[in-house]
C-alpha positions as CSV (number, residue, x, y, z in Angstrom):
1,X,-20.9,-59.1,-69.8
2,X,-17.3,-59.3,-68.9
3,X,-16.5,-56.7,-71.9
4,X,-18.8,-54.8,-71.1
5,X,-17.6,-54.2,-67.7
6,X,-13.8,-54.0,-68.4
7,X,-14.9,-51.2,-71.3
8,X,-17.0,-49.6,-68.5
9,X,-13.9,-49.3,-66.3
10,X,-11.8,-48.5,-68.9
11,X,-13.9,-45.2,-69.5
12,X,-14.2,-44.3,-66.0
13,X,-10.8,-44.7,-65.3
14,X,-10.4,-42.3,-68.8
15,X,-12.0,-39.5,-67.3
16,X,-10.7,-39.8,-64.0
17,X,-7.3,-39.1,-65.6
18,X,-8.5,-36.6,-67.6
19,X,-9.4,-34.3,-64.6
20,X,-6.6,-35.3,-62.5
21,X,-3.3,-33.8,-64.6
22,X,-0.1,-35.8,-63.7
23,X,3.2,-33.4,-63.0
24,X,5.8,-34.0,-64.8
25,X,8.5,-31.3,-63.3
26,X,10.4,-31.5,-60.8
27,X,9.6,-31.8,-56.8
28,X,11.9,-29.4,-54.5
29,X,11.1,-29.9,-50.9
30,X,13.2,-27.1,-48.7
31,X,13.9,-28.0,-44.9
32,X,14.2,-24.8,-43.3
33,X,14.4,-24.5,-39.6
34,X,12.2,-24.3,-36.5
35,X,8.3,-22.2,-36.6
36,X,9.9,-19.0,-34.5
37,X,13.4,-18.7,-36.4
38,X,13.8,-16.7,-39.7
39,X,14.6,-19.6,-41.6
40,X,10.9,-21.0,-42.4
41,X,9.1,-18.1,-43.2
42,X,11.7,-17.4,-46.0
43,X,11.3,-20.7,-47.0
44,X,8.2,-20.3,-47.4
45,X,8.8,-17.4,-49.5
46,X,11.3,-18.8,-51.7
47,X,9.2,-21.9,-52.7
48,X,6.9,-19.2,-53.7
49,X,9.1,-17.9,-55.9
50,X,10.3,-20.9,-57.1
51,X,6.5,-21.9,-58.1
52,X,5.7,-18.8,-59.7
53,X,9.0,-18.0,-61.5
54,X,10.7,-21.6,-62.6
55,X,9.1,-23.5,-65.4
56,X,8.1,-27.2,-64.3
57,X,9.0,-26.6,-60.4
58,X,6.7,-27.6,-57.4
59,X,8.2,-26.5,-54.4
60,X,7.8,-26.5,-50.9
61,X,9.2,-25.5,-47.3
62,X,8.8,-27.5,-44.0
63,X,9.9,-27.0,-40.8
64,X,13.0,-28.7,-39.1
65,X,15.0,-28.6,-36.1
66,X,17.7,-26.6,-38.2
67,X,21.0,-27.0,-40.2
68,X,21.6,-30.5,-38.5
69,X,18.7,-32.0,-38.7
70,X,18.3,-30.8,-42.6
71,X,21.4,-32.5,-43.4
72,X,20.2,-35.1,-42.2
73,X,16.5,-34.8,-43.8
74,X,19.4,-34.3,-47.3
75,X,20.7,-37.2,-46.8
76,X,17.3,-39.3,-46.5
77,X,16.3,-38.2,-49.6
78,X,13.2,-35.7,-48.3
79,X,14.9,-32.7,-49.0
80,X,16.2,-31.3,-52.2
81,X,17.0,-28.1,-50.8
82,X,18.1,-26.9,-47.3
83,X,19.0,-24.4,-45.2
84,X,22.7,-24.6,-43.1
85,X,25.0,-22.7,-41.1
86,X,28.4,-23.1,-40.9
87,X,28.3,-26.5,-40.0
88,X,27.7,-27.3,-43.6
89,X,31.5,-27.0,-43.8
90,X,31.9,-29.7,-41.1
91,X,29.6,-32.3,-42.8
92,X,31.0,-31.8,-45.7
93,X,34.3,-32.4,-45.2
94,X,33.7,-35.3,-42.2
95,X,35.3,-33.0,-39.5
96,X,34.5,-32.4,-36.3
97,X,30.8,-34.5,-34.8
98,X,30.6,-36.1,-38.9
99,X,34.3,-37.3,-38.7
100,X,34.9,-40.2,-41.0
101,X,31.1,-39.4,-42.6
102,X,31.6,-36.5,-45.2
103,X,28.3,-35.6,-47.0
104,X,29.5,-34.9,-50.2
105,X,26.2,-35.2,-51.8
106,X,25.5,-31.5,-50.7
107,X,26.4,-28.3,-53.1
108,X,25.7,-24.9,-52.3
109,X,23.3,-22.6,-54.0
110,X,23.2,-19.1,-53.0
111,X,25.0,-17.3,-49.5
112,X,22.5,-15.7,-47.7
113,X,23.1,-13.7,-44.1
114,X,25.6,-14.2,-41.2
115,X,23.9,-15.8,-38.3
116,X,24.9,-13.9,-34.8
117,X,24.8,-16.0,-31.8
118,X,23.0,-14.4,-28.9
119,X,23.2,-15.2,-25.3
120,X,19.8,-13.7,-23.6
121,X,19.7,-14.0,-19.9
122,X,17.1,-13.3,-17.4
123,X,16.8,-10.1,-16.0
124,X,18.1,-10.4,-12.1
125,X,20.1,-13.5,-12.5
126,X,23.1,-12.1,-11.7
127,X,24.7,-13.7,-14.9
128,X,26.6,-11.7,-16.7
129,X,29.5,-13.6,-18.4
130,X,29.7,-16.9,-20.0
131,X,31.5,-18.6,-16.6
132,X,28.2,-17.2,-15.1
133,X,26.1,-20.0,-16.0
134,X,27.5,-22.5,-14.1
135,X,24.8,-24.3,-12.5
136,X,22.2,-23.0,-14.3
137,X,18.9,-23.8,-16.5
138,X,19.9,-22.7,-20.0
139,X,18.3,-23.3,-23.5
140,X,20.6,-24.5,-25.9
141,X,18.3,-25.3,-28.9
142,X,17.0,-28.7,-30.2
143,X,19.0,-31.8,-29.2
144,X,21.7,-32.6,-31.4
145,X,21.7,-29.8,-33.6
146,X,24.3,-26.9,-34.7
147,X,23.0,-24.4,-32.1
148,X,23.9,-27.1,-29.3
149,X,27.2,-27.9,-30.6
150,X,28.6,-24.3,-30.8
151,X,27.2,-23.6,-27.5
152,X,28.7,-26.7,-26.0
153,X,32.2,-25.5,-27.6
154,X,31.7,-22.3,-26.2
155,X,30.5,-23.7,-22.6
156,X,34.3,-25.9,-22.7
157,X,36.4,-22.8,-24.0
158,X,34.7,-21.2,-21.4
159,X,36.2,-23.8,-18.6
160,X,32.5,-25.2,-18.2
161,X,31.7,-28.9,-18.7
162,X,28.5,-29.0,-20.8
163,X,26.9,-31.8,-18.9
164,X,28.1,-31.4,-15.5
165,X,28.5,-27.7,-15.0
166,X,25.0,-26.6,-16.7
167,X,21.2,-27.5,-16.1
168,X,21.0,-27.4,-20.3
169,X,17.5,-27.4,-22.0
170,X,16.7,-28.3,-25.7
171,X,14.3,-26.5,-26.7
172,X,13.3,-24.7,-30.2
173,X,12.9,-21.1,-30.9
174,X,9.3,-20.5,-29.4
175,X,9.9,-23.2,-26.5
176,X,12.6,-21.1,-25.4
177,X,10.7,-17.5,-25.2
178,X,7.9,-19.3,-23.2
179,X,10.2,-21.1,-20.5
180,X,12.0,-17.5,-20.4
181,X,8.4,-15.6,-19.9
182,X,7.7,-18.5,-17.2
183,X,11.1,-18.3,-15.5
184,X,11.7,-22.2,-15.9
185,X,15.6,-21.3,-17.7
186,X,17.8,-18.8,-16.9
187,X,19.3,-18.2,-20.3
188,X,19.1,-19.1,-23.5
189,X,21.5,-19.8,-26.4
190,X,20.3,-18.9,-29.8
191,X,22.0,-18.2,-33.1
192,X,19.8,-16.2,-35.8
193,X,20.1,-12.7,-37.8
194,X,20.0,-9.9,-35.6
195,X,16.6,-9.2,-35.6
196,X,15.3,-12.6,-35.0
197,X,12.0,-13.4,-32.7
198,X,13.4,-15.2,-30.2
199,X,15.3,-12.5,-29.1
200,X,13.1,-9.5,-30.1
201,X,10.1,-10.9,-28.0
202,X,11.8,-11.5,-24.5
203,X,13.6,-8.5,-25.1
204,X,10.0,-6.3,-26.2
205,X,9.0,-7.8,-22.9
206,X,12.2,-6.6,-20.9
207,X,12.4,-9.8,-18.9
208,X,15.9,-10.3,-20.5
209,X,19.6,-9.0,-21.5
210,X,21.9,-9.6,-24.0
211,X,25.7,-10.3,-22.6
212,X,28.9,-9.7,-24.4
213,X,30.7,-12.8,-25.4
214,X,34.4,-12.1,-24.5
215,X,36.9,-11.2,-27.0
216,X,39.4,-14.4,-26.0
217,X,36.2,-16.9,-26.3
218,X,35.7,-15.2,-29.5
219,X,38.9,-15.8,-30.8
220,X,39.2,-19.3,-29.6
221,X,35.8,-20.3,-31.2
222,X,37.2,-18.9,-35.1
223,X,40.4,-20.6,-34.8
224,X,38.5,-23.9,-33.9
225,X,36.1,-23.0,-36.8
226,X,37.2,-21.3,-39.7
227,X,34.0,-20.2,-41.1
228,X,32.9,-17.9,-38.0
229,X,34.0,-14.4,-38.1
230,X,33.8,-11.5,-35.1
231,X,30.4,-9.8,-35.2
232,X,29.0,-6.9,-33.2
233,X,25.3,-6.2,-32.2
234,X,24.7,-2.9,-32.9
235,X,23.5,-0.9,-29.9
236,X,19.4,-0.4,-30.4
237,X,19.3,-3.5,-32.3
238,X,16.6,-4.7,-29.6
239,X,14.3,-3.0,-27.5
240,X,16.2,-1.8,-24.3
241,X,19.6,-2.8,-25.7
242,X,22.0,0.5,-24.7
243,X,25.4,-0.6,-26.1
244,X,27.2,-2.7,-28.3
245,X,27.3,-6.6,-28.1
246,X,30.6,-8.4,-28.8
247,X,29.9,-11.9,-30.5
248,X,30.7,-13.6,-33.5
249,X,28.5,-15.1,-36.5
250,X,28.1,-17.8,-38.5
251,X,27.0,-17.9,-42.2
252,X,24.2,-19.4,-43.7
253,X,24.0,-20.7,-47.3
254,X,21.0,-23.0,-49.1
255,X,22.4,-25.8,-50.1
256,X,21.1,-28.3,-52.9
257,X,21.6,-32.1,-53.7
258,X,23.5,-32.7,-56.2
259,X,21.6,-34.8,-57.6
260,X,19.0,-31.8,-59.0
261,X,19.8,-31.0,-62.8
262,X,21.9,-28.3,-64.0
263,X,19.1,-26.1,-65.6
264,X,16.5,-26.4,-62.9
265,X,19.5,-25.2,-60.4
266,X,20.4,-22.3,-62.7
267,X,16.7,-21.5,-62.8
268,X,16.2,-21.4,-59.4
269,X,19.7,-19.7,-58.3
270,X,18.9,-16.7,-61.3
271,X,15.0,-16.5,-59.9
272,X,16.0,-15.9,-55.9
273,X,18.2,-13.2,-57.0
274,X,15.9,-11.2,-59.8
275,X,13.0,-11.4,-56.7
276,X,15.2,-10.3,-53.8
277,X,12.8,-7.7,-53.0
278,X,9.9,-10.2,-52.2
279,X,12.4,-12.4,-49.6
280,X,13.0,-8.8,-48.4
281,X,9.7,-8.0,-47.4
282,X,9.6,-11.0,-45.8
283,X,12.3,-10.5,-43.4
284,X,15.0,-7.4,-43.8
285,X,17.8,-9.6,-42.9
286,X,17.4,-11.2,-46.7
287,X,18.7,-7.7,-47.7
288,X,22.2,-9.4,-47.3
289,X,21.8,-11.8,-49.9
290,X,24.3,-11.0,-52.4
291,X,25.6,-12.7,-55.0
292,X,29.4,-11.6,-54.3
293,X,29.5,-13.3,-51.4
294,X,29.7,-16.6,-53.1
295,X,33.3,-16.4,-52.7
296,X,33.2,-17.1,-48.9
297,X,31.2,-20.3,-49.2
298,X,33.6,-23.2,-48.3
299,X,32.1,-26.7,-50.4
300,X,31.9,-27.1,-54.3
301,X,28.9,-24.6,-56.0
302,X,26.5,-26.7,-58.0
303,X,26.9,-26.5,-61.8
304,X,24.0,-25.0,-62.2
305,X,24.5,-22.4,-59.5
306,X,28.2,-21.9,-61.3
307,X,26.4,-21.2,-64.6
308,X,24.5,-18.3,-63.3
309,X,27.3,-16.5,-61.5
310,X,29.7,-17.0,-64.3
311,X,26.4,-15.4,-66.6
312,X,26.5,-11.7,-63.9
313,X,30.3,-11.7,-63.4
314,X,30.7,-13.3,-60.5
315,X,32.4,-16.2,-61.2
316,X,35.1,-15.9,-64.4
């Protein structure tokens, strides 16, 4: 009887298998940013891409509170692949809030668009400058990560303490719109590709403005940080926008762990590039991806990501 049974099982268990295929590639989870940004819907895109276009690859993207928090989700081991803004250069090389606790374990992958920081403020708040905040209820993205920090550098260059001067609020993408639509901050702080929803919404609604970020704070904010550069907001660039904006950007790169293999990071660098036009139609902004622009990414490319731009002429 005993035989019987263990036979019995042994069959079962068989055909269970059998229908159930086991997958034997490789896992890429991407941590992108927050549900309202541009980050996760090209995410989205690019595990698609990834799935349909790289042999042995299951891929894909979740939401995050952005580039902090994803080098973070990195370093735990749930993410193979991330999105980051310029602070990748910080953790990387233990400066600045990661001082003594480099992350060396990230590589970069493929450049994708400069990030400009916008500064929307209600309509008839009377602010107009950065100094104008002072004792106000402004929105400087989710707590602890690289939207914060930049706007708290910018707040002290500014001759504002963060925590003493300022009613700050740390809320995401969306969160901020709605507190804007219900009056409950006077500003926000948000750092995205000209063209991103946080900013298009209020601004479709005409309940904000964007303000110019002076050409001093400017300068003091890339000397502190090498890897931001001037930027202007084209006039038009948002509904009811009549001139120019003077602010400054911040690249964006996806970054890998080094501990994926060459040839699946060769495969996946060489797909994102031969299906631009998908990531395009996803969001315009992608249209900047280019793979000459490798040459301003400031940590080590990985191997595999060095194969393929040595392969188009990139790299010699």
């Amino acid at each position: 009887m005993f035989k019987k049974i263990s036979i019995a099982a042994v069959v079962v268990l068989f055909a269970l298998t059998a229908v159930i295929p086991a997958f034997a590639g490789t896992f890429i989870n991407i941590s992108t940013g927050p549900t309202g940004g541009t980050y996760y819907p090209v995410g989205s895109g690019i595990a698609k891409i990834w799935n349909d276009h790289v042999p042995d690859v299951k891929a894909s993207a979740q939401s995050s509170g952005g580039t902090r928090n994803n080098i973070q989700i990195m370093e735990s081991g749930s993410a193979e692949v991330i999105f980051a803004d310029g602070l990748y250069y910080d953790a990387y090389n233990g400066l600045a809030s990661y001082k003594g606790e480099p992350k060396k374990f990230m590589r970069a992958l493929v450049p994708l668009y400069p990030e400009a920081v916008h500064i929307v403020v209600l309509k008839g708040s009377g602010i107009k400058t950065i100094q104008d905040l002072k004792n106000k209820r402004v929105s400087v993205g989710a707590v602890g990560g690289s939207v914060s920090i930049t706007a708290d550098a910018l707040f002290k260059f500014a001759g504002l303490d963060p925590e003493k001067d300022l009613k700050r609020e740390f809320l995401g993408h969306s969160e901020s719109v709605s507190a804007l639509m219900d009056k409950q901050i006077d500003a926000a702080v948000t750092v995205g590709a000209i063209g991103i929803s946080s900013v298009v919404e209020p601004m479709t609604l005409g309940i904000v403005n964007l303000i110019d970020i002076s050409d001093d704070l400017v300068e003091k904010m890339i000397k502190k940080t090498p890897y931001f550069a001037k930027m202007t907001i084209p006039a038009g660039s948002y509904t009811g926008q009549k001139k120019d904006i003077k602010t400054f950007s911040s690249p964006n790169i996806l970054a890998i762990d080094q501990k994926v293999d060459e040839k699946t990071a060769y495969l996946m660098t060489k797909a994102l590039f031969e299906n631009k036009k998908a990531l395009v139609v996803i969001s315009a902004r992608m249209s900047a991806m280019n793979p000459a622009s490798v040459k301003d990414i400031r940590i080590p490319l990985h191997p595999g990501a060095v194969k393929y731009y040595k392969e188009i002429g990139i790299i010699k």
